[in-house]
PDB file of N, CA, C and O in Angstrom, chain B, residues numbered from 101:
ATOM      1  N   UNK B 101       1.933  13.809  37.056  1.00  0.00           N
ATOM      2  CA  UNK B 101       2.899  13.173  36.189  1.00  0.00           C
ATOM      3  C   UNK B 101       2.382  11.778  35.840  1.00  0.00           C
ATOM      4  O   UNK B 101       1.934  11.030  36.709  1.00  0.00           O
ATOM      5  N   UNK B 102       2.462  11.412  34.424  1.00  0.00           N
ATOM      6  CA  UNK B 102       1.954  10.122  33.871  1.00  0.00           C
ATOM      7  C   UNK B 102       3.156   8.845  34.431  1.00  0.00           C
ATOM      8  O   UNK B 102       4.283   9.149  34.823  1.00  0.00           O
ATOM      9  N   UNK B 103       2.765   7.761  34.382  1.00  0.00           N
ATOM     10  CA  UNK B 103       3.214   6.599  34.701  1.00  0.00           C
ATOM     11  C   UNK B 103       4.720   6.451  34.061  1.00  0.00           C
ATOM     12  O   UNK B 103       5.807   6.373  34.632  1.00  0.00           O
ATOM     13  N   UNK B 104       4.396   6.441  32.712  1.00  0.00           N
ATOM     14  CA  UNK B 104       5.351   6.679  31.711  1.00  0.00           C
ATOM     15  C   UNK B 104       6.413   7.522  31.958  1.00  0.00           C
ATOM     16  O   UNK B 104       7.536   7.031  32.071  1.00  0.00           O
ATOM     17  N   UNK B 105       6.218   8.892  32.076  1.00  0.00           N
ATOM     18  CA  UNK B 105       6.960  10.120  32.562  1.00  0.00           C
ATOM     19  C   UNK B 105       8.006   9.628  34.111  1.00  0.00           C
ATOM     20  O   UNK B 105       9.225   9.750  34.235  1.00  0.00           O
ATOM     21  N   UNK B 106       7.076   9.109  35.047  1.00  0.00           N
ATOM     22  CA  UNK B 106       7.811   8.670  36.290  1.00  0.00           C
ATOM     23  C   UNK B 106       8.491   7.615  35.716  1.00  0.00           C
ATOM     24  O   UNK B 106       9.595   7.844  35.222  1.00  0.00           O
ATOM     25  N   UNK B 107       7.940   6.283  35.687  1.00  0.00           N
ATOM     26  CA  UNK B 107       8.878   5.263  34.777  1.00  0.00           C
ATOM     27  C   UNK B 107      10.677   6.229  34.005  1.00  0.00           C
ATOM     28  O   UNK B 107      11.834   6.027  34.373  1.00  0.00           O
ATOM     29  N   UNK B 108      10.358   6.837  33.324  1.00  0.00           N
ATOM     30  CA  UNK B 108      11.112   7.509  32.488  1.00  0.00           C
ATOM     31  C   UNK B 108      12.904   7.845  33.587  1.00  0.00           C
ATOM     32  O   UNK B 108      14.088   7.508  33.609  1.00  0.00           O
ATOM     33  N   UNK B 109      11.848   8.762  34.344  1.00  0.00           N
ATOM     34  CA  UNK B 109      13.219   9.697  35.172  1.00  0.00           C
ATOM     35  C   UNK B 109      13.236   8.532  36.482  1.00  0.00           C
ATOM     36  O   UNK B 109      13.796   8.950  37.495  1.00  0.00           O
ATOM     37  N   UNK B 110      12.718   7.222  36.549  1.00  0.00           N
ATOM     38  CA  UNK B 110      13.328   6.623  37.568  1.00  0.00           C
ATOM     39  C   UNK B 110      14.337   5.528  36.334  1.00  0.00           C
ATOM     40  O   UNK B 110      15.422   5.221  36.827  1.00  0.00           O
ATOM     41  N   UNK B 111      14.211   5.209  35.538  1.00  0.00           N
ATOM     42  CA  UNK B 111      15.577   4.436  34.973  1.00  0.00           C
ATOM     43  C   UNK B 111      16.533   5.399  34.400  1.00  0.00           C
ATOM     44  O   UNK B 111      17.686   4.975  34.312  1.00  0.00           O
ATOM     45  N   UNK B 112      16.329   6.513  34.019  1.00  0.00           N
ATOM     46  CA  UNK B 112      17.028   7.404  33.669  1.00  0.00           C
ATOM     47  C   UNK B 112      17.775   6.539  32.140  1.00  0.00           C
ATOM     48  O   UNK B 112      17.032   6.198  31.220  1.00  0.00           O
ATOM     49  N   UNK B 113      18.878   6.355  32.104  1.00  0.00           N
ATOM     50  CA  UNK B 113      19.272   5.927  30.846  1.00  0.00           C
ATOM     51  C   UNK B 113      19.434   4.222  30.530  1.00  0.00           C
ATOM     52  O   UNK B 113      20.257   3.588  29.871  1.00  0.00           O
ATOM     53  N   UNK B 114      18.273   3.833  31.309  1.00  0.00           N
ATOM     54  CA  UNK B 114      18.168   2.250  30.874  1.00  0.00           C
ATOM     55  C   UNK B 114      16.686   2.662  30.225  1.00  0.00           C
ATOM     56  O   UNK B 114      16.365   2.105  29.175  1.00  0.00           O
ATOM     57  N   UNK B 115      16.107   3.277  30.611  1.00  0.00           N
ATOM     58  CA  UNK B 115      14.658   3.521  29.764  1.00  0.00           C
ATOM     59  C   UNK B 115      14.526   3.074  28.149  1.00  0.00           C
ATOM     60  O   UNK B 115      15.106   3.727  27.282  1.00  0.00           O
ATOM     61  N   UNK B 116      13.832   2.076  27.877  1.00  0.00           N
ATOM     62  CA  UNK B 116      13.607   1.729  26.379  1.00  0.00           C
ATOM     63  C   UNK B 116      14.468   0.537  25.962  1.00  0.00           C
ATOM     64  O   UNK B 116      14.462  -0.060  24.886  1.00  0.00           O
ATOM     65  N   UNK B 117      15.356   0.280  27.266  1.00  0.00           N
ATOM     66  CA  UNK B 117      16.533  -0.803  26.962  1.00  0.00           C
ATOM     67  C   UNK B 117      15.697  -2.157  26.819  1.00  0.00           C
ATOM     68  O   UNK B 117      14.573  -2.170  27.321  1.00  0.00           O
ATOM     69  N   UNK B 118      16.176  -3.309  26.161  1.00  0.00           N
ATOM     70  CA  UNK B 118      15.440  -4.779  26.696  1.00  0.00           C
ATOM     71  C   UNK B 118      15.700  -4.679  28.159  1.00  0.00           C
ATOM     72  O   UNK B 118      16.203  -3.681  28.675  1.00  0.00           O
ATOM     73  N   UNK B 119      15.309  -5.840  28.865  1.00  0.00           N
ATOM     74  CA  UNK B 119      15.140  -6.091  29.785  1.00  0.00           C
ATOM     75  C   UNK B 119      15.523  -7.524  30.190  1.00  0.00           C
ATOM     76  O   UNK B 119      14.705  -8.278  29.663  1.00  0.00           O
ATOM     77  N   UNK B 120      16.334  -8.140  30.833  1.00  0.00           N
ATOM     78  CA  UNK B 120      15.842  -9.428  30.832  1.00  0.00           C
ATOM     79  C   UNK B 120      15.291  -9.802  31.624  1.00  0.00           C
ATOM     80  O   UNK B 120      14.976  -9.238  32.671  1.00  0.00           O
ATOM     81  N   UNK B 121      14.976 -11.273  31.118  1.00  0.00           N
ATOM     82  CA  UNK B 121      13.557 -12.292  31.700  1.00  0.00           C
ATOM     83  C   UNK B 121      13.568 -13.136  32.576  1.00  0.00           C
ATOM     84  O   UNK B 121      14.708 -13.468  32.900  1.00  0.00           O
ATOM     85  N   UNK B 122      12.800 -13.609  33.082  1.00  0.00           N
ATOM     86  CA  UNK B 122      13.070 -14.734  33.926  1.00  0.00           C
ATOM     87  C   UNK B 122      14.300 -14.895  34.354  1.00  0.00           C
ATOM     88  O   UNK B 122      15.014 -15.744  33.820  1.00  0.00           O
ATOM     89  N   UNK B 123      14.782 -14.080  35.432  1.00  0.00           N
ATOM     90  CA  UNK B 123      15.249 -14.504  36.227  1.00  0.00           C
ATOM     91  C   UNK B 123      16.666 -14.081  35.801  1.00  0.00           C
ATOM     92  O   UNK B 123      17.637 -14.497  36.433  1.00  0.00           O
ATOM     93  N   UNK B 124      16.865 -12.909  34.282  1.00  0.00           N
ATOM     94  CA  UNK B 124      17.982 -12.989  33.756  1.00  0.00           C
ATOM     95  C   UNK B 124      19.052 -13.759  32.783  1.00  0.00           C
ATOM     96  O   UNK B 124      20.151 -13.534  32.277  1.00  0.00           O
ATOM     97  N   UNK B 125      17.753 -15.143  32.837  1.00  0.00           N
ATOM     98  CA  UNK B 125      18.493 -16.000  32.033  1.00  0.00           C
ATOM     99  C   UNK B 125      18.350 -15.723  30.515  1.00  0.00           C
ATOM    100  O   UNK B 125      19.346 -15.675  29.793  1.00  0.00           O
ATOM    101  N   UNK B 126      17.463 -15.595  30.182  1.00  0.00           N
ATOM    102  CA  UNK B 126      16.516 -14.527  28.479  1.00  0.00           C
ATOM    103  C   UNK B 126      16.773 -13.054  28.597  1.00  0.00           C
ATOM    104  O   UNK B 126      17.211 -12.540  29.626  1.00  0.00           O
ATOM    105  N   UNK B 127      16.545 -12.540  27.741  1.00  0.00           N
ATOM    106  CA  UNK B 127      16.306 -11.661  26.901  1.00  0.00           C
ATOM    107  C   UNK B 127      15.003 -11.385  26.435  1.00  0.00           C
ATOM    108  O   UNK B 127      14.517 -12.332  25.817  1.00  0.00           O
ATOM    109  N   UNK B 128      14.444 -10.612  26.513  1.00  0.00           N
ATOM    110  CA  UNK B 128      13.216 -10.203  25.678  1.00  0.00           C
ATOM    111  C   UNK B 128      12.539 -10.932  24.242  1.00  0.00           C
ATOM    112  O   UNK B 128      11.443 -11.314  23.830  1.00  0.00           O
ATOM    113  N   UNK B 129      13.974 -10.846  23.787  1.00  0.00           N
ATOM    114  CA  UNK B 129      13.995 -11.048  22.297  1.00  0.00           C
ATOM    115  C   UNK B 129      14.328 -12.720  21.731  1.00  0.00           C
ATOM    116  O   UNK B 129      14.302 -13.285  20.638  1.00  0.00           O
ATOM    117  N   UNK B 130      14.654 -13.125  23.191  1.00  0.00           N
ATOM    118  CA  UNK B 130      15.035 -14.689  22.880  1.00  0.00           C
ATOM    119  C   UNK B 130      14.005 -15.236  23.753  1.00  0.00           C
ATOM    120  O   UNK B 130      14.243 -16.410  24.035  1.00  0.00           O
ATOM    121  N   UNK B 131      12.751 -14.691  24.367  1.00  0.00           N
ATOM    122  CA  UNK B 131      11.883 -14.993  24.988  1.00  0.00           C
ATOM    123  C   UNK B 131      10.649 -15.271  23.942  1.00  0.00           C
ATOM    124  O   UNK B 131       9.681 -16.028  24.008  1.00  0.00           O
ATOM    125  N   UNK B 132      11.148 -14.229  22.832  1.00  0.00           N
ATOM    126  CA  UNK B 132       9.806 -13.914  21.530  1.00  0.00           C
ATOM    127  C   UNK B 132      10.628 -15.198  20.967  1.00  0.00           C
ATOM    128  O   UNK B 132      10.268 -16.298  21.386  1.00  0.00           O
ATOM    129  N   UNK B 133      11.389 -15.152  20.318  1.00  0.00           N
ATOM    130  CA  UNK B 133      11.867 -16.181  19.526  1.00  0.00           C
ATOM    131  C   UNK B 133      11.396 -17.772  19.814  1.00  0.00           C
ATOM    132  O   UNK B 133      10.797 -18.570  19.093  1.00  0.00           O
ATOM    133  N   UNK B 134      12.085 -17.918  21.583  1.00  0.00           N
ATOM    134  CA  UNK B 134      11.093 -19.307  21.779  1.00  0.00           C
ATOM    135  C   UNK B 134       9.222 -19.622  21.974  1.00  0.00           C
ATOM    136  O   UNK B 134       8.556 -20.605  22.299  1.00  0.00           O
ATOM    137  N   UNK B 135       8.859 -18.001  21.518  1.00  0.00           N
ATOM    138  CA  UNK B 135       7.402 -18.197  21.793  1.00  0.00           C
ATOM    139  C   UNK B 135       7.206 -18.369  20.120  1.00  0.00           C
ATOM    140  O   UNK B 135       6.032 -18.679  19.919  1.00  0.00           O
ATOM    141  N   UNK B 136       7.768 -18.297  19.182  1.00  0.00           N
ATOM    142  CA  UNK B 136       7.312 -18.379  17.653  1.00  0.00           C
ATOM    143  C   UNK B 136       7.647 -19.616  17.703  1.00  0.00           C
ATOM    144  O   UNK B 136       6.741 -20.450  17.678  1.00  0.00           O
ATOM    145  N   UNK B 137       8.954 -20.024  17.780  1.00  0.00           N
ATOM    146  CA  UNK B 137       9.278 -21.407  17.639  1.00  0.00           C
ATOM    147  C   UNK B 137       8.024 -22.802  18.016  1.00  0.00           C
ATOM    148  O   UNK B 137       7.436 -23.687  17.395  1.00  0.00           O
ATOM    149  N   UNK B 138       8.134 -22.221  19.575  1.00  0.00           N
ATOM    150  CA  UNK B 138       6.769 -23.144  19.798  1.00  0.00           C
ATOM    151  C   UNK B 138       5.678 -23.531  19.282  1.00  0.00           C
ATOM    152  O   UNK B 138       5.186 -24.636  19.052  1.00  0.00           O
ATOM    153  N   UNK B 139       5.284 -22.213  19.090  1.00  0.00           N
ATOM    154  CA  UNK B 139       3.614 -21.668  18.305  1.00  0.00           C
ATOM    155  C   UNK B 139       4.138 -22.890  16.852  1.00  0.00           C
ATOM    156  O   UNK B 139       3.608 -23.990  16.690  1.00  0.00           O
ATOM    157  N   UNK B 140       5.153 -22.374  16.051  1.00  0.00           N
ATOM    158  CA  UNK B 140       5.197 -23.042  14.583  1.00  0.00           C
ATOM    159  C   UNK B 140       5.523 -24.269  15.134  1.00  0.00           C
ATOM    160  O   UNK B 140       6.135 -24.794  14.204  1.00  0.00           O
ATOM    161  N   UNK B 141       5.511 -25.031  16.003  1.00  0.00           N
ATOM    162  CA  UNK B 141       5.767 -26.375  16.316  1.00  0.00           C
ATOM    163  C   UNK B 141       4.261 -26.885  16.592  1.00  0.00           C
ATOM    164  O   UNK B 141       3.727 -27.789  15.949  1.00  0.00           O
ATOM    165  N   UNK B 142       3.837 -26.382  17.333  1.00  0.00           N
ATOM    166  CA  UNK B 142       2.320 -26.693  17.682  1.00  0.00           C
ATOM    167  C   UNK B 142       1.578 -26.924  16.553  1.00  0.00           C
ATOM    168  O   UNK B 142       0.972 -27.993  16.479  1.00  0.00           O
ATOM    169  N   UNK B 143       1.484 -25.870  15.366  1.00  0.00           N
ATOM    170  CA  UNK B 143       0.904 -25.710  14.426  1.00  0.00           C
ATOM    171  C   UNK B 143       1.440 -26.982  13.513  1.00  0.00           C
ATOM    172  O   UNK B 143       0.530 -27.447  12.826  1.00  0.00           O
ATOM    173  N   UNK B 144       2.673 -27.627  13.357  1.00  0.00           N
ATOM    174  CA  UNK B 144       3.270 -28.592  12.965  1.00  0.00           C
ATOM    175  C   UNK B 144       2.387 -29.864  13.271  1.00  0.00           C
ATOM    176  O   UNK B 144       1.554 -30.375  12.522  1.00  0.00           O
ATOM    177  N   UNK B 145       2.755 -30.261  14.542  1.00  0.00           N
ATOM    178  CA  UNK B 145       2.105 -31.129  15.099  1.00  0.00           C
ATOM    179  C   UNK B 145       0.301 -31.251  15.085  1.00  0.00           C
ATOM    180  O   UNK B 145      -0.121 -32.374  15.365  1.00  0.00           O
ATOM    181  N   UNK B 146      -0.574 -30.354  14.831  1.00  0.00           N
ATOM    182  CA  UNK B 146      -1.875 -30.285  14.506  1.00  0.00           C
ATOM    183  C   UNK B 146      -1.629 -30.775  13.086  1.00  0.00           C
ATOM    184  O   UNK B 146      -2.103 -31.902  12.937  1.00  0.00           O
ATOM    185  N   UNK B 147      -1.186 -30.412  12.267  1.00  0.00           N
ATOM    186  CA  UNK B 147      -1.159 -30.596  11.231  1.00  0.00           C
ATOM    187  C   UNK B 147      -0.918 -32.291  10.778  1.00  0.00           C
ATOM    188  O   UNK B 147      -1.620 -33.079  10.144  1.00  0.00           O
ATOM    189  N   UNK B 148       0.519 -32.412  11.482  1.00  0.00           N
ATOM    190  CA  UNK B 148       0.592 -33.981  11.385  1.00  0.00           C
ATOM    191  C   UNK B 148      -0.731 -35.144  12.028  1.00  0.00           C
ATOM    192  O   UNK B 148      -1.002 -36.304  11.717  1.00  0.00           O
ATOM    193  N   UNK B 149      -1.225 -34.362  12.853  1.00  0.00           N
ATOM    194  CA  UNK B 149      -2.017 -35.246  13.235  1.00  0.00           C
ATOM    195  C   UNK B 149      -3.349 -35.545  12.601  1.00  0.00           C
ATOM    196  O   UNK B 149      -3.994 -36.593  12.622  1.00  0.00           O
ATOM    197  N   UNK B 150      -3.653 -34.224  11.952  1.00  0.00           N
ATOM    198  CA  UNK B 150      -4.433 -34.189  10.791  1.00  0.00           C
ATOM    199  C   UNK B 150      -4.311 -35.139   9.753  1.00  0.00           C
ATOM    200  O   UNK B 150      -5.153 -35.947   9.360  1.00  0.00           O
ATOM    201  N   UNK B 151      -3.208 -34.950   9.377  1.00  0.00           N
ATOM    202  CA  UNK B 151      -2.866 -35.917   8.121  1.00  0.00           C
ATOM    203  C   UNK B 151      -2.861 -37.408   9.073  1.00  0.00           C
ATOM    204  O   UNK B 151      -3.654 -38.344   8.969  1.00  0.00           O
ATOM    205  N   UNK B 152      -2.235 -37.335   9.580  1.00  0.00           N
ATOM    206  CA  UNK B 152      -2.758 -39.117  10.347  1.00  0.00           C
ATOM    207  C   UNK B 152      -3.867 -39.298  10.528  1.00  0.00           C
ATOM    208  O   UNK B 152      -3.989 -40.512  10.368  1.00  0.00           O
ATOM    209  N   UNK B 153      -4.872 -38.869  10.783  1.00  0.00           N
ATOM    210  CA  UNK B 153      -6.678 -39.246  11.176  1.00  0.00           C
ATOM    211  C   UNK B 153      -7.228 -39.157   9.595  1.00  0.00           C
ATOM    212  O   UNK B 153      -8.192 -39.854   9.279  1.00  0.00           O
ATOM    213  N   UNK B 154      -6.676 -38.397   8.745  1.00  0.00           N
ATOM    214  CA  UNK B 154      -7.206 -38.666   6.866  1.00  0.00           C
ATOM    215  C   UNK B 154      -6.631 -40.344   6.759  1.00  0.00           C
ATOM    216  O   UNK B 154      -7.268 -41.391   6.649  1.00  0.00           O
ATOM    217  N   UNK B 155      -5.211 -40.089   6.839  1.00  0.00           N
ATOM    218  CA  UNK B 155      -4.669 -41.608   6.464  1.00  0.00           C
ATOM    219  C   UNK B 155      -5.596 -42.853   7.055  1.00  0.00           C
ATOM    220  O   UNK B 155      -6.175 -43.704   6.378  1.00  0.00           O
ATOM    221  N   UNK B 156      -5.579 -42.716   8.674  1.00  0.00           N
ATOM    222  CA  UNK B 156      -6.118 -43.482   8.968  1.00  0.00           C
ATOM    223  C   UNK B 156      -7.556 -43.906   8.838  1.00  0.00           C
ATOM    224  O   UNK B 156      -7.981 -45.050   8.999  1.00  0.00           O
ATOM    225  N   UNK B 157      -8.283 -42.781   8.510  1.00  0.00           N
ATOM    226  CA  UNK B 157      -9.785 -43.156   8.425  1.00  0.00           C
ATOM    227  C   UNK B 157     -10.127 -42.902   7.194  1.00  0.00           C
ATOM    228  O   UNK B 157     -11.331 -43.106   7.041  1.00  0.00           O
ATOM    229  N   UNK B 158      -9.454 -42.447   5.984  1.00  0.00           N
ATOM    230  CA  UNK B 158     -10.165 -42.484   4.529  1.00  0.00           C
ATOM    231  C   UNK B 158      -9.432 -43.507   4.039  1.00  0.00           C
ATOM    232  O   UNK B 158     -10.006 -44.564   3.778  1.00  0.00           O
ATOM    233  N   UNK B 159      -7.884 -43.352   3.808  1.00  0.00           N
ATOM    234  CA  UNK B 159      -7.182 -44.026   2.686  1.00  0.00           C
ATOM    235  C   UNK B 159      -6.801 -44.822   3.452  1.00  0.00           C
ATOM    236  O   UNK B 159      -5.980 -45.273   2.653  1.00  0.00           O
ATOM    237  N   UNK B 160      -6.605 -45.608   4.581  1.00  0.00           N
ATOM    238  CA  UNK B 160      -5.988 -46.915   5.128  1.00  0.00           C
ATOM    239  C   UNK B 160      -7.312 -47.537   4.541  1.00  0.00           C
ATOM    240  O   UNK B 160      -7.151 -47.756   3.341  1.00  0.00           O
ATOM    241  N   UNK B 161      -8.497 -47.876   4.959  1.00  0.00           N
ATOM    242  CA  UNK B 161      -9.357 -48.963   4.876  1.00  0.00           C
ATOM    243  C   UNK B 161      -9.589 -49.187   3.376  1.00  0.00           C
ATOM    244  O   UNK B 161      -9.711 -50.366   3.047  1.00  0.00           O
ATOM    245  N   UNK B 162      -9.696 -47.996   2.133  1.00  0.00           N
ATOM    246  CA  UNK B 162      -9.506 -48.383   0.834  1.00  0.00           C
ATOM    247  C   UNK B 162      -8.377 -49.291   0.677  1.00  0.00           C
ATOM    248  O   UNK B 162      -8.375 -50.153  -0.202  1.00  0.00           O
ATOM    249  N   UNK B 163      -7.484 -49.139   1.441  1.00  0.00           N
ATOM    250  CA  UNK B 163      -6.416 -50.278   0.810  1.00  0.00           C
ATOM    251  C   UNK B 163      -6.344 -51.224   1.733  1.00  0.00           C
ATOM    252  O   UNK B 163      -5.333 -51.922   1.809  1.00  0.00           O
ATOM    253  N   UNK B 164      -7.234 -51.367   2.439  1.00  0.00           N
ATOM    254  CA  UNK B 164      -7.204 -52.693   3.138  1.00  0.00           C
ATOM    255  C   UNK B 164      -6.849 -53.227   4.583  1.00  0.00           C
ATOM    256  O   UNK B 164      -6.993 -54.297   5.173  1.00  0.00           O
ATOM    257  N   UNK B 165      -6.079 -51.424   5.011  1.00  0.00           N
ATOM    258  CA  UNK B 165      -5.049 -51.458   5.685  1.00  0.00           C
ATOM    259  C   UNK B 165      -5.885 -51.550   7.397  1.00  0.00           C
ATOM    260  O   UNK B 165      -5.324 -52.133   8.326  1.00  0.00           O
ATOM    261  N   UNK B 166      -7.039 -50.986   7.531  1.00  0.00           N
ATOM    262  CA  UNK B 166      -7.798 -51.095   8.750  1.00  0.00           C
ATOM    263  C   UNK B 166      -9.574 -51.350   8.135  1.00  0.00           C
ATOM    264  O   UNK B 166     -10.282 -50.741   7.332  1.00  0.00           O
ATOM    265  N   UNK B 167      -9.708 -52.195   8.737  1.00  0.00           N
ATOM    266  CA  UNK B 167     -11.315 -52.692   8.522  1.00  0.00           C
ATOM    267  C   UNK B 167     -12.108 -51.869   9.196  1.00  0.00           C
ATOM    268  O   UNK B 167     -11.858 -51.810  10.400  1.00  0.00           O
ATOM    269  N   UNK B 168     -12.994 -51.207   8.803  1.00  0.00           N
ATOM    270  CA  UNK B 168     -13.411 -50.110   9.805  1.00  0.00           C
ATOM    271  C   UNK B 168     -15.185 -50.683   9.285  1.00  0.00           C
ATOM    272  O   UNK B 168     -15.579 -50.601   8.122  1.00  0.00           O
ATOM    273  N   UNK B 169     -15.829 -51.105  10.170  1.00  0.00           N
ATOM    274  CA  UNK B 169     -17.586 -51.560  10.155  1.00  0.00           C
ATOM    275  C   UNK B 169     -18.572 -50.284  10.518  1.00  0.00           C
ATOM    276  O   UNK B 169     -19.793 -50.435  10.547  1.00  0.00           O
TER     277      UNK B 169
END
């Protein structure tokens, strides 16, 4: 008998259900949710910081704003 198959007939009719997470406090599905959230925050923050190291090292010193030798 496959893993799956045993898995199967030992939950009997919770099989395929979510599950929750940690500890019960999550959900599966609110576990994914705070893993996108994050991810598009991260990706946020690279981004901003991007645009701060252009500002700061192309267009601040054209205008005067940091003297860079």
């Amino acid at each position: 008998m496959g893993d799956a198959k045993r898995r199967k007939t030992q939950l009997g009719d919770k099989y395929g259900q979510t599950q929750p997470g940690l500890g019960g406090l999550f959900t599966q599905e609110r576990m994914a949710q705070f893993i996108q959230w994050t991810t598009r925050g991260a990706w946020i923050g690279i981004g901003t910081v991007v645009a701060a190291w252009v500002v700061i090292r192309f267009i601040g010193p054209s205008f005067g704003w940091w003297h860079v030798e």
